[in-house]
C-alpha positions in Angstrom: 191.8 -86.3 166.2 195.2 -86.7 167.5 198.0 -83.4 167.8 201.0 -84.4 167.5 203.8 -82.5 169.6 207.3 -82.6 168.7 210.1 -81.3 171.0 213.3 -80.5 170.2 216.6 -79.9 171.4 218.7 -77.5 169.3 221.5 -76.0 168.9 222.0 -72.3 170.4 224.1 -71.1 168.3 221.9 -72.6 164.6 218.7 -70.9 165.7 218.5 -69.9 161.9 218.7 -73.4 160.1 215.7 -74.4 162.5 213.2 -71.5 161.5 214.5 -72.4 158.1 214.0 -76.1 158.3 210.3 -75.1 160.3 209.9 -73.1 157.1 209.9 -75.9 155.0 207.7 -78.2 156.8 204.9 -75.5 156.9 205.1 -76.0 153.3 205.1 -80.0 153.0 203.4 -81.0 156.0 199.8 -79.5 155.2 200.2 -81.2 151.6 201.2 -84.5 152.7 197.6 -84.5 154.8 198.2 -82.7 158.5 197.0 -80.1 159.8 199.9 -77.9 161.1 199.5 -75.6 164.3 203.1 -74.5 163.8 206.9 -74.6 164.4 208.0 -72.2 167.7 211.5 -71.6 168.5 212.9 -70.3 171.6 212.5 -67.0 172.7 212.9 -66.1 176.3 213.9 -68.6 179.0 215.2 -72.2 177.2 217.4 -71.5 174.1 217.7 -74.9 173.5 213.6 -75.9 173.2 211.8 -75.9 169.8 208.2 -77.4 169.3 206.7 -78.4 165.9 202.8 -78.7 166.7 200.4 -80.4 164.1 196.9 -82.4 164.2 196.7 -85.6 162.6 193.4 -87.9 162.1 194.8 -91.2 163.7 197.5 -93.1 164.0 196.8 -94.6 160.9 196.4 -91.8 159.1 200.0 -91.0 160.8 201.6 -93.5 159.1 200.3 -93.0 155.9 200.9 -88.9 156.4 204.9 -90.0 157.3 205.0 -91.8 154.0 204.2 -89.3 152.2 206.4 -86.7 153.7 209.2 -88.8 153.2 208.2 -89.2 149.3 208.0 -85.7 149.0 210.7 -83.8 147.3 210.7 -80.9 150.1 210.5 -83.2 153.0 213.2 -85.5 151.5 215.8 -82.0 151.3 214.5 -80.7 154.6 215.3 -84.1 156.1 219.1 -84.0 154.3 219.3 -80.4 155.2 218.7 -81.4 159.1 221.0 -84.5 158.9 223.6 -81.7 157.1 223.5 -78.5 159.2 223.1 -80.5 162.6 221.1 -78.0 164.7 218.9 -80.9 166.0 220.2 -82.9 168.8 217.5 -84.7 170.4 213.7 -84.8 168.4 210.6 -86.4 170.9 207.4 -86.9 169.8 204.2 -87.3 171.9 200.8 -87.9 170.8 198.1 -86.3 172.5 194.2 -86.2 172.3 192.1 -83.8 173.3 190.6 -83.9 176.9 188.2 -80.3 177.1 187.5 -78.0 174.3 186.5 -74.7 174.9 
């Protein structure tokens, strides 16, 4: 199992469009096939860092999850609406696996 962690730079000032746009994705990703921890926005300290947090099987089964997000008819408008709005400017991902459980 693989978690995906995406980091984000937004804008200050569009706080709304990106719980909005998190909104969305907690809708599409768990049907396209992840397993979605969340989407956290800032809140004290950094107003410009936002995480979207989700477990994914394997790279493989990355791909074929991406796919399908991109095929699906919230996933398409929540990418247009991101492109439209703007409040992203910078989107990192990092794939990490597991080193201790609890």
């Amino acid at each position: 199992m693989l978690t995906c962690v995406i980091r984000y730079h937004i804008d200050p000032t569009k706080r709304a469009a990106f719980h909005r746009y998190g909104a969305a994705w907690a809708e599409a990703i768990p049907r396209c096939g992840a397993d979605l921890v969340g989407y956290f926005a800032p809140h004290e300290g950094s107003t410009t860092l936002a995480y979207g947090i989700y477990h994914i099987e394997s790279l493989a089964a990355y791909e074929a999850y991406r796919a399908r997000l991109a095929a699906d008819p919230v996933g398409r408008s929540n990418y247009e609406f991101a492109q439209a709005e703007k409040f992203i400017l910078r989107e990192d991902r990092t794939f990490l696996k597991r080193a201790v459980a609890p």
